[in-house]
N, C-alpha and C positions, 0 to 999 in steps of 0.2 A: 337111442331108438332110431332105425331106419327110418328114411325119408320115404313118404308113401302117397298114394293119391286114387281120386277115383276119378271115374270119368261122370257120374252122377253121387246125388245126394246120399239115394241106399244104395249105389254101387259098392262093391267089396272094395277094398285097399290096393294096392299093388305097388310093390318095390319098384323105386327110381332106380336103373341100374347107372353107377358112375361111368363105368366105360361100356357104352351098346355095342353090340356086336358090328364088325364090318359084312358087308356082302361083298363077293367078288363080284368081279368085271366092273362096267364105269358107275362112279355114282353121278345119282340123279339127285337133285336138290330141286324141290319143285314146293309152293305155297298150298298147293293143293293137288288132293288124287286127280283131278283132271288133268292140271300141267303135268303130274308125274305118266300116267298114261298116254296123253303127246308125244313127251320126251321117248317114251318107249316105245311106239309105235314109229316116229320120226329113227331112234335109233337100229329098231328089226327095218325099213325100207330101206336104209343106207346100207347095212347089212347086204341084201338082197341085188341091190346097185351095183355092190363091190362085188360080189359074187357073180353076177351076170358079165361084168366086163371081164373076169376074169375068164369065164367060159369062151365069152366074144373073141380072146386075147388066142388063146389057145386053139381053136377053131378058123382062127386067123393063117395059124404057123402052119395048123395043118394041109389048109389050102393049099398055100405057096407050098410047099411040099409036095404033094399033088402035083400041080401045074409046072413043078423042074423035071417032076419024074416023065410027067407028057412030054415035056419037051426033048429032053433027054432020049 
């Protein structure tokens, strides 16, 4: 017989699956939904971080680009 469990006493059964499914992108290992929602919100800011320097970066070259053709 399958391994089974409930989360309560007259909770219905539910199969223990051997191998759980993977998610993509990074796993989060956390003791609790609160650390796993840190972790996620800590990792969408860094997100956001990278993404802005990258704009910063880019916004950068076009300057100087700018500023040869003035001079120029």
């Amino acid at each position: 017989m399958d391994k089974v469990r409930c989360a309560k006493d007259d909770g219905s059964p539910r199969k223990i699956d051997k191998n759980p499914t993977k998610s993509s992108g990074v796993q989060m290992q956390a003791r609790s939904s609160k650390e796993l929602m840190a972790k996620k919100i800590q990792q969408i800011k860094q997100e956001k971080i990278d993404k802005l320097h990258e704009t910063l970066q880019g916004n950068n070259r076009e300057m100087v680009q700018e500023i040869l053709e003035v001079v120029d």
